[in-house]
VMD Tcl script that builds the backbone (N, CA, C; Angstrom):
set m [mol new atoms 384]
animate dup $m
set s [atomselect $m all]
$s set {name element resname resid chain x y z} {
  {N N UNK 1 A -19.554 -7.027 24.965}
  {CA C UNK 1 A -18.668 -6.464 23.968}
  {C C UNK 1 A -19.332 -6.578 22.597}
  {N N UNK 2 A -19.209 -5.243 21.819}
  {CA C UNK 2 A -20.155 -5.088 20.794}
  {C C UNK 2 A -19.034 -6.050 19.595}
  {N N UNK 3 A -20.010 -7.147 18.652}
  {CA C UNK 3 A -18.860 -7.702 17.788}
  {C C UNK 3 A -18.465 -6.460 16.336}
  {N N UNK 4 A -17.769 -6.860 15.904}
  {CA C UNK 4 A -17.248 -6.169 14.344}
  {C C UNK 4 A -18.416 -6.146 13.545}
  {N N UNK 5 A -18.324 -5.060 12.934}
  {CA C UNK 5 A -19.254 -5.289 11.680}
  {C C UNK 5 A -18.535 -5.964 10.517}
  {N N UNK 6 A -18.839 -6.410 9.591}
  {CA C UNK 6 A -18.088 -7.420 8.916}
  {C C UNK 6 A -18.228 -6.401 7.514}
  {N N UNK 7 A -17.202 -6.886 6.733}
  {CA C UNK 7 A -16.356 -5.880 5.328}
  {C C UNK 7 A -17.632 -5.480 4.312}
  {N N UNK 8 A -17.999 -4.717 4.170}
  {CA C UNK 8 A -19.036 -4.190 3.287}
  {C C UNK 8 A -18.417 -5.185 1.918}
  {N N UNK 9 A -17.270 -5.429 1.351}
  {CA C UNK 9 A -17.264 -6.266 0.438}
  {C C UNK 9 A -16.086 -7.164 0.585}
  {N N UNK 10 A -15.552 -8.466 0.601}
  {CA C UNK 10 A -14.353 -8.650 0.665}
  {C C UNK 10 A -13.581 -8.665 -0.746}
  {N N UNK 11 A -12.703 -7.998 -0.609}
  {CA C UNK 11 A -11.881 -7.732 -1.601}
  {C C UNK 11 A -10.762 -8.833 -2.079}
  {N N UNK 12 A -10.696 -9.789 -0.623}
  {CA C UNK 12 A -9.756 -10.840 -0.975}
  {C C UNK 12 A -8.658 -10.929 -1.469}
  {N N UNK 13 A -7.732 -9.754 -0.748}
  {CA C UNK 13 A -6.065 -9.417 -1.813}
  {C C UNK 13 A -5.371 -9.134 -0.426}
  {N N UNK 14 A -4.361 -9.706 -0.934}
  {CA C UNK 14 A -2.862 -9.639 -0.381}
  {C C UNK 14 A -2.190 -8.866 -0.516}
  {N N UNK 15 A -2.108 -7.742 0.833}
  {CA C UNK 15 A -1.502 -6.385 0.332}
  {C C UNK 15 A -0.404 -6.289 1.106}
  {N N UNK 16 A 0.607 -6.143 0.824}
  {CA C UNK 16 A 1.924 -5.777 1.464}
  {C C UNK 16 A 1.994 -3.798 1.531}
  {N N UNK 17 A 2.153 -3.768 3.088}
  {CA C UNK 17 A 2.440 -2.746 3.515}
  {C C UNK 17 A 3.728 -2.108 3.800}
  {N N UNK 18 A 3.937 -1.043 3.369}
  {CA C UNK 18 A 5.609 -0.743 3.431}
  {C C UNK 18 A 5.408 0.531 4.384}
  {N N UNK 19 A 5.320 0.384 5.333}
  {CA C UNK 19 A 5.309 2.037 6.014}
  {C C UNK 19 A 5.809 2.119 7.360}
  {N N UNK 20 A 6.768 2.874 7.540}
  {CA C UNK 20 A 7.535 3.025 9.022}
  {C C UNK 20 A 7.034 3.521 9.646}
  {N N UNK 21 A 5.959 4.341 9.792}
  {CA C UNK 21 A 5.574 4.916 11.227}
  {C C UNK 21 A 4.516 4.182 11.497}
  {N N UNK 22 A 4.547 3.409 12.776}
  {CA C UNK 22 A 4.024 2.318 13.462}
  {C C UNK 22 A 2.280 2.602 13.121}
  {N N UNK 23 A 1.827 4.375 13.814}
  {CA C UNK 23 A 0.318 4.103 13.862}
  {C C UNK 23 A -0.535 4.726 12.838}
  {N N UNK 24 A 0.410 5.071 11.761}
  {CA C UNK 24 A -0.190 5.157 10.269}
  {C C UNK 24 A -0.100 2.927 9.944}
  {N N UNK 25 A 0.889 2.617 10.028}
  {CA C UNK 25 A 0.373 1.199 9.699}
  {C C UNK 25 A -0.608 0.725 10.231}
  {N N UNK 26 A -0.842 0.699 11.287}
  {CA C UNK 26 A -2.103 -0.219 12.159}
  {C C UNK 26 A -3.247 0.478 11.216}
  {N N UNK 27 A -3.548 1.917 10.971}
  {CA C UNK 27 A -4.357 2.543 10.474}
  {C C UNK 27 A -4.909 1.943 9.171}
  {N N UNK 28 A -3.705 1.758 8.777}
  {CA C UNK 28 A -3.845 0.882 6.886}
  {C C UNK 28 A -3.901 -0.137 7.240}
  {N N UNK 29 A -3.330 -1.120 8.409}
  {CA C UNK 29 A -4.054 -2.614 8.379}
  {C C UNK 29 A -5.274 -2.508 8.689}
  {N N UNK 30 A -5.940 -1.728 10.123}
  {CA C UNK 30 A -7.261 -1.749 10.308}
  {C C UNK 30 A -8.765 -1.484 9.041}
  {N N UNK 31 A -8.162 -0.521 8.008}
  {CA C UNK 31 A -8.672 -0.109 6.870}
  {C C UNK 31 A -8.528 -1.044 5.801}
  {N N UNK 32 A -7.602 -1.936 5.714}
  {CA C UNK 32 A -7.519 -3.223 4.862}
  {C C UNK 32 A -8.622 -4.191 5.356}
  {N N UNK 33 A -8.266 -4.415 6.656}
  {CA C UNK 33 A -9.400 -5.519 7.364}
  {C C UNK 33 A -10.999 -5.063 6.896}
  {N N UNK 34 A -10.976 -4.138 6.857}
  {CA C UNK 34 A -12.324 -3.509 7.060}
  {C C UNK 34 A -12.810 -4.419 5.223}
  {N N UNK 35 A -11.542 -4.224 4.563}
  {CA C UNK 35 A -11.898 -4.618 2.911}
  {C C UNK 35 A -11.736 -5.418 2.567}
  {N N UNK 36 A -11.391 -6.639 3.797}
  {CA C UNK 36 A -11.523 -7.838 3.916}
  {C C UNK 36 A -10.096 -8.682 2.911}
  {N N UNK 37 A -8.968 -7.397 3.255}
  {CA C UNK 37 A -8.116 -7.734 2.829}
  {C C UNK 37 A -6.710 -8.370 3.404}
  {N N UNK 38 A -5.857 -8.978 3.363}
  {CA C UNK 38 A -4.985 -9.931 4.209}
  {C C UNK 38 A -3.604 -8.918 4.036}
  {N N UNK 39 A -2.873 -8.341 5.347}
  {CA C UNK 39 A -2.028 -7.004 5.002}
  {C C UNK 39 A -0.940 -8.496 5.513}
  {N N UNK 40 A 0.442 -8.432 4.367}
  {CA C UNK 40 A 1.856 -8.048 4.911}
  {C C UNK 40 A 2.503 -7.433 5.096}
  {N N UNK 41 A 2.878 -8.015 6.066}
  {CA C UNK 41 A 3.742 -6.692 7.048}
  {C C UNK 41 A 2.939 -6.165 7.937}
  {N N UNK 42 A 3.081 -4.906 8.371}
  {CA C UNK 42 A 3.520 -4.057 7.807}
  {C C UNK 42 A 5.074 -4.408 8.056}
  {N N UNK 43 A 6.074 -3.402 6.860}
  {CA C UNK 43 A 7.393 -3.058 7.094}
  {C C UNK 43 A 8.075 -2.200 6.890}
  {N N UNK 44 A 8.447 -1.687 8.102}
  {CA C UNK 44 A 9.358 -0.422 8.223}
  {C C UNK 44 A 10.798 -0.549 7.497}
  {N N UNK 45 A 11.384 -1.396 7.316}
  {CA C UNK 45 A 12.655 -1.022 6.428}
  {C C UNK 45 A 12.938 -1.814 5.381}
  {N N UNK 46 A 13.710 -0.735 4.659}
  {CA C UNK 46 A 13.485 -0.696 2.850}
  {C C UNK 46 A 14.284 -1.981 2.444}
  {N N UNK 47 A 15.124 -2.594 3.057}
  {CA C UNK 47 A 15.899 -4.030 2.243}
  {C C UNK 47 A 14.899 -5.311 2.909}
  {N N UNK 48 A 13.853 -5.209 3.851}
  {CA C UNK 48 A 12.934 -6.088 4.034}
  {C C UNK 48 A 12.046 -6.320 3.095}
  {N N UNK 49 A 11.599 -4.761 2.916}
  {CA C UNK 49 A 10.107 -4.415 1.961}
  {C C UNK 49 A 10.941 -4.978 0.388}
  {N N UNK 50 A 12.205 -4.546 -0.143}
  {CA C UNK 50 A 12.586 -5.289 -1.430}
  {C C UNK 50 A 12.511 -6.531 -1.096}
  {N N UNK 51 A 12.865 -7.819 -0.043}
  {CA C UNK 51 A 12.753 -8.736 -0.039}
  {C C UNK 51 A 11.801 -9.440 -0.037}
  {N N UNK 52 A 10.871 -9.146 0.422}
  {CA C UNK 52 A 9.102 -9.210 0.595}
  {C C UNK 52 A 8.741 -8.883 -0.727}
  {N N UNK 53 A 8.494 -8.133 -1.382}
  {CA C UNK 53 A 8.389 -7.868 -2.542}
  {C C UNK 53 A 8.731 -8.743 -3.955}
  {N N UNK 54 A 9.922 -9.069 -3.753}
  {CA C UNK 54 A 10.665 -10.637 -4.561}
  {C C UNK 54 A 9.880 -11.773 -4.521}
  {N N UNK 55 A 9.214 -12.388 -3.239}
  {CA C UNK 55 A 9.290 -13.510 -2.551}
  {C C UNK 55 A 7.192 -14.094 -2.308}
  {N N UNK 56 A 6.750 -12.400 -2.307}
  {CA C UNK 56 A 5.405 -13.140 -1.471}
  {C C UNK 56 A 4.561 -13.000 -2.166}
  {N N UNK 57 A 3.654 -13.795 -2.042}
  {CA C UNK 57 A 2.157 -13.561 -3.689}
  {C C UNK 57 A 1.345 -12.529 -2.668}
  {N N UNK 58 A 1.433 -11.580 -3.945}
  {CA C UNK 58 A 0.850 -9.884 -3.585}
  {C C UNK 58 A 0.065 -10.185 -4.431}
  {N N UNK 59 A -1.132 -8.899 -4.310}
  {CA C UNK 59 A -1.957 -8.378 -4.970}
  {C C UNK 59 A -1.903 -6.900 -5.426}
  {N N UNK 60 A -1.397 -5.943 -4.192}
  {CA C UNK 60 A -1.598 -5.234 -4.218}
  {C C UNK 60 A 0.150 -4.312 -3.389}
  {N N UNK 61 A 0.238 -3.745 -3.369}
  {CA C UNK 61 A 1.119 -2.937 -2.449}
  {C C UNK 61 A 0.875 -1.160 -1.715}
  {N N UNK 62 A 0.798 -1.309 -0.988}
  {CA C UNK 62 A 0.904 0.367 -0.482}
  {C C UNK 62 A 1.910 0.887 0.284}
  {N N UNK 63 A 2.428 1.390 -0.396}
  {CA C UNK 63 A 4.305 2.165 0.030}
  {C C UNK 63 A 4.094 3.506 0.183}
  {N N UNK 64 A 4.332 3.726 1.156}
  {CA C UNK 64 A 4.900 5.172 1.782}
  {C C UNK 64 A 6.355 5.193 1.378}
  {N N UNK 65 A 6.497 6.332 0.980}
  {CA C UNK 65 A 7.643 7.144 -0.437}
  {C C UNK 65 A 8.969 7.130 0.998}
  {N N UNK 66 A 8.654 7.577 1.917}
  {CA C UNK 66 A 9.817 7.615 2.574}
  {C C UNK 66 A 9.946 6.445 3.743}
  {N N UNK 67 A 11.045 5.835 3.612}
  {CA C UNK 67 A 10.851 4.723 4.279}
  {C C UNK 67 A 12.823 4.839 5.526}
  {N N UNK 68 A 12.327 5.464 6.754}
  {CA C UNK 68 A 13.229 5.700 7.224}
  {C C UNK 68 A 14.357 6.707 6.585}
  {N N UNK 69 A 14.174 7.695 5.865}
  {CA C UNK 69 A 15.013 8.455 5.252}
  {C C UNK 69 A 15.777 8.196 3.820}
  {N N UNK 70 A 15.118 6.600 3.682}
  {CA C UNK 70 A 15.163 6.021 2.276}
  {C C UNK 70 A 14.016 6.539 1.371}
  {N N UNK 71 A 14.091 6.559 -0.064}
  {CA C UNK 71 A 13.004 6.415 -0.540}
  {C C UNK 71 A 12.838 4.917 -0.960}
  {N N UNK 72 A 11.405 4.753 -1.184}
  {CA C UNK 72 A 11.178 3.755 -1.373}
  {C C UNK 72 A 10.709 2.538 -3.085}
  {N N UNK 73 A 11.603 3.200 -3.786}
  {CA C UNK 73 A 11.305 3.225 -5.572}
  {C C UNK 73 A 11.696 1.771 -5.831}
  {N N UNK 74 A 13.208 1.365 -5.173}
  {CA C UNK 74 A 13.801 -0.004 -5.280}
  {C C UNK 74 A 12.628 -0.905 -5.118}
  {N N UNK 75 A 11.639 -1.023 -4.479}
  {CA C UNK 75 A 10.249 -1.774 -4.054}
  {C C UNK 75 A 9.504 -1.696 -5.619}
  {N N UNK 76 A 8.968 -0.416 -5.301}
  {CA C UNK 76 A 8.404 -0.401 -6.635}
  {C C UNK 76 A 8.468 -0.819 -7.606}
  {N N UNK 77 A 10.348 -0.965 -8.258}
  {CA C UNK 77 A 10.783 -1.566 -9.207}
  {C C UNK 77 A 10.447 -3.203 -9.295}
  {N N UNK 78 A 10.915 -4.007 -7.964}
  {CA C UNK 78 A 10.695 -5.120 -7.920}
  {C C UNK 78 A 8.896 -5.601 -8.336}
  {N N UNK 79 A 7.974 -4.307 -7.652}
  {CA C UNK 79 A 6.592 -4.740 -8.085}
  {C C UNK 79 A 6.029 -4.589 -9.742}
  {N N UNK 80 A 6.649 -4.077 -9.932}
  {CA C UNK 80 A 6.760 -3.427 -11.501}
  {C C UNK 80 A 6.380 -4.085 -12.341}
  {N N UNK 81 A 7.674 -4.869 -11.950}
  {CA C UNK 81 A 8.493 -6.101 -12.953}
  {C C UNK 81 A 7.607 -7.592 -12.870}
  {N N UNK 82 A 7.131 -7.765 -11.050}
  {CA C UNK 82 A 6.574 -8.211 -11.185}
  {C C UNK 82 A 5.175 -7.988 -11.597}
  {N N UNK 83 A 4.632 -7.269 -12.115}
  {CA C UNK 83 A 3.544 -7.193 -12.171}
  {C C UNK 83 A 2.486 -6.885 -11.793}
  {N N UNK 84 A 3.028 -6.055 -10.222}
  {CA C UNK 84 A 1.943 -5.940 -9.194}
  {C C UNK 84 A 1.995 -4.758 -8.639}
  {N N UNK 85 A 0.772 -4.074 -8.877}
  {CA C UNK 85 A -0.028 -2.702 -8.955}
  {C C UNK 85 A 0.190 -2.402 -7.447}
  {N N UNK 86 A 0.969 -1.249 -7.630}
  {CA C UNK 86 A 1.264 -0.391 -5.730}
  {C C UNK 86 A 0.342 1.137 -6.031}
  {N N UNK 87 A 0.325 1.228 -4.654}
  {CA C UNK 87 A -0.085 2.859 -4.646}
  {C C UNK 87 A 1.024 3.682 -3.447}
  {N N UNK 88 A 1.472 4.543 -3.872}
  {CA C UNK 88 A 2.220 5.302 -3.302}
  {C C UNK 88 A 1.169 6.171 -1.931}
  {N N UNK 89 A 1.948 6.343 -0.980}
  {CA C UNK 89 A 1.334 7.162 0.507}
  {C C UNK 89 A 2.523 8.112 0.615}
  {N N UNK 90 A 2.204 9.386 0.738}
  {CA C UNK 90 A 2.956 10.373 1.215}
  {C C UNK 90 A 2.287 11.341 1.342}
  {N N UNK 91 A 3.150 12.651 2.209}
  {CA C UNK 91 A 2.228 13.609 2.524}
  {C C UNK 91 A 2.796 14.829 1.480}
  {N N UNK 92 A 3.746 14.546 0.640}
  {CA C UNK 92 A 3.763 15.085 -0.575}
  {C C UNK 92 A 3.045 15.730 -1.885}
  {N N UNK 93 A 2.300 14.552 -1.927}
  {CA C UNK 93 A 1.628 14.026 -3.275}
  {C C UNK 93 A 2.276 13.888 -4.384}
  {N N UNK 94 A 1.727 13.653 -5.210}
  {CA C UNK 94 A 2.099 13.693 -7.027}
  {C C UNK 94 A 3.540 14.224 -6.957}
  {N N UNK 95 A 3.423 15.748 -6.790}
  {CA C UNK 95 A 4.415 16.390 -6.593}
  {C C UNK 95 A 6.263 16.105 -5.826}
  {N N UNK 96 A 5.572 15.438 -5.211}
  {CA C UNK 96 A 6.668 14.764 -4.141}
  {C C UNK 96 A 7.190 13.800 -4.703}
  {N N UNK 97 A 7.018 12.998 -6.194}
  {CA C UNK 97 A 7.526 11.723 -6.351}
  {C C UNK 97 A 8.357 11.895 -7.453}
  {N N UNK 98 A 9.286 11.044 -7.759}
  {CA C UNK 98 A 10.369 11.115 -9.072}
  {C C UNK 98 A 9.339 11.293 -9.902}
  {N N UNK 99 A 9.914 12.441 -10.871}
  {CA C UNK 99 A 9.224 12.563 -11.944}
  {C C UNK 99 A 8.601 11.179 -13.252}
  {N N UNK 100 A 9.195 9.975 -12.894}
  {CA C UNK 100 A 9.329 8.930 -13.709}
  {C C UNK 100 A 8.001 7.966 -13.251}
  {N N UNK 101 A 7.600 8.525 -11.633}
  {CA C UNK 101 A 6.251 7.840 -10.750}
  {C C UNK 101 A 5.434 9.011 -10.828}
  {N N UNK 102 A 5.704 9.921 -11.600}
  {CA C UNK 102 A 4.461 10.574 -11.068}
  {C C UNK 102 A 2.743 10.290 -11.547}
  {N N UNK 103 A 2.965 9.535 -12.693}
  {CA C UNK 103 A 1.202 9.345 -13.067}
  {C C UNK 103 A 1.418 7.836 -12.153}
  {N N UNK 104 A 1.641 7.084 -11.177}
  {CA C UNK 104 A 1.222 6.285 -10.622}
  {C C UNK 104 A 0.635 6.697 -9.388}
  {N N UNK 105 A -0.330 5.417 -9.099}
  {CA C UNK 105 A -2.142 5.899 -7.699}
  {C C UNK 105 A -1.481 6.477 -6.916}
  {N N UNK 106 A -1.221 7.610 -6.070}
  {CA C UNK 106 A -1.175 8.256 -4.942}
  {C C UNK 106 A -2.408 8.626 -4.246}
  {N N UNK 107 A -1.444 8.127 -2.798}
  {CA C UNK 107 A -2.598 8.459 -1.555}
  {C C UNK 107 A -1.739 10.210 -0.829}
  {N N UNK 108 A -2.302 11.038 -0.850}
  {CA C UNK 108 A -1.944 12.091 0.015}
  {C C UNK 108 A -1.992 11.894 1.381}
  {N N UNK 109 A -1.682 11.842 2.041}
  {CA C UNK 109 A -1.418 11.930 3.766}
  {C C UNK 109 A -1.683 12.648 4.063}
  {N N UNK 110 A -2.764 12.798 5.153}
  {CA C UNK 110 A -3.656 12.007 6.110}
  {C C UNK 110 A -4.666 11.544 4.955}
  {N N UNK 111 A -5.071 10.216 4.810}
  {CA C UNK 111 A -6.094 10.479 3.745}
  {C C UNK 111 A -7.135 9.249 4.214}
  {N N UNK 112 A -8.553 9.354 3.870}
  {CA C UNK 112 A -9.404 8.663 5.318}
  {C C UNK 112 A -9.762 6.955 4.163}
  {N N UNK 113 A -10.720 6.235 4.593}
  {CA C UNK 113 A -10.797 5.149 4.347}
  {C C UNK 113 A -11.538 5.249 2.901}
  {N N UNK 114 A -12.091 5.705 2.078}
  {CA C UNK 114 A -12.915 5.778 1.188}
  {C C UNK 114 A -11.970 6.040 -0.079}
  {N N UNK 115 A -10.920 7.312 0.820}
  {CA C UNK 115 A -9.879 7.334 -0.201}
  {C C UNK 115 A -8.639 6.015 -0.701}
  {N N UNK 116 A -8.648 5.159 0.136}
  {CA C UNK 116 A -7.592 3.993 0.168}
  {C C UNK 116 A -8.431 3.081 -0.401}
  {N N UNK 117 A -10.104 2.692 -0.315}
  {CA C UNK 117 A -11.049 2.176 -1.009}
  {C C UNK 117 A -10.828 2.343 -2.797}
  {N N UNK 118 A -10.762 3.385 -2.822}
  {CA C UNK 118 A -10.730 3.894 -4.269}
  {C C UNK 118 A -9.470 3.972 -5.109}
  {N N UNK 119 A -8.469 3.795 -4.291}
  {CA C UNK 119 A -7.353 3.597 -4.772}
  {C C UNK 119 A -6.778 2.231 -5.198}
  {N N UNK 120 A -7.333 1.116 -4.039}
  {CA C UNK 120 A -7.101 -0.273 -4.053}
  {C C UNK 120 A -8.041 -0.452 -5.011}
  {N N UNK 121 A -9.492 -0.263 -5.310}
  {CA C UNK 121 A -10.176 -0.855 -6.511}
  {C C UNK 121 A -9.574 0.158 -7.887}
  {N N UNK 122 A -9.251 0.829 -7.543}
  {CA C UNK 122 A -8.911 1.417 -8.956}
  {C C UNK 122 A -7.751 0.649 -9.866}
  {N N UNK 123 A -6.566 0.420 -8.762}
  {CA C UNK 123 A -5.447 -0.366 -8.975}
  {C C UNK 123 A -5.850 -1.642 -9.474}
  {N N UNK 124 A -6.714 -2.263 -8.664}
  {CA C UNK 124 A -6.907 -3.944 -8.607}
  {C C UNK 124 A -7.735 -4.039 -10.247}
  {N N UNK 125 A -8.119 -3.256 -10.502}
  {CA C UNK 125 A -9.493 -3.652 -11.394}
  {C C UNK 125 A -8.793 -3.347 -12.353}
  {N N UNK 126 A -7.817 -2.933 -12.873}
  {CA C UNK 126 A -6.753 -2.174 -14.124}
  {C C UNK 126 A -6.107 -3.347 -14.528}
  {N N UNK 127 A -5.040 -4.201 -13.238}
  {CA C UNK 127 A -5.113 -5.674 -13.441}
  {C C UNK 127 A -5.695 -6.828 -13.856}
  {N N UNK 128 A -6.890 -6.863 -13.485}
  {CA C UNK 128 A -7.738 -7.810 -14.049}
  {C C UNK 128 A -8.443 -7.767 -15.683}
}
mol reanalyze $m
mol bondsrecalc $m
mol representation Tube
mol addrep $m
């Protein structure tokens, strides 16, 4: 059995995942791992993801806009406030989000690993 190749860089952040459809998450945990990043969650529903959000030392967040027929902004707010840089996932885009999110990082759906690369350092490095 061939082993892993190991993270071209580790990025070392704590990213809470908010996304309900099961094999888009594995997709964004497998693509986190790759960046040597530590995913919570993932979580499919929206009064978990606000509670998670309150409670866990993040770095980072990536929320998919629709979360079971919820949107998912109440999250956002909580990361906000706290301080901690999300990027929105939808197959929307820009376009698709309350006008009040729209200059925040969006990922378009389907969108491949280089693009979620560039989004997480873009976010992370604005913070620091």
């Amino acid at each position: 059995m061939a082993e892993a190749s190991p993270p071209r860089q580790n990025l070392g952040l704590r990213v809470l995942v908010v996304e309900d459809e099961m094999l888009v998450a594995l997709l964004l945990q497998e693509m986190l791992a790759v960046f040597g990043c530590a995913v919570v969650g993932p979580v499919g529903r929206l009064q978990k993801a606000i509670d998670m959000a309150k409670r866990e030392a993040l770095d980072l967040a990536i929320l998919d806009v629709n979360i079971n027929g919820r949107e998912v902004y109440p999250v956002a707010e909580v990361l906000a406030a706290r301080g901690i840089p999300f990027v929105f996932a939808t197959g929307y885009g820009k376009g698709g989000l309350r006008p009040t999110y729209r200059d925040c990082p969006t990922l378009q759906k389907p969108f491949r690993e280089y693009e979620l690369r560039m989004a997480v350092e873009s976010v992370t490095s604005e913070k620091s």
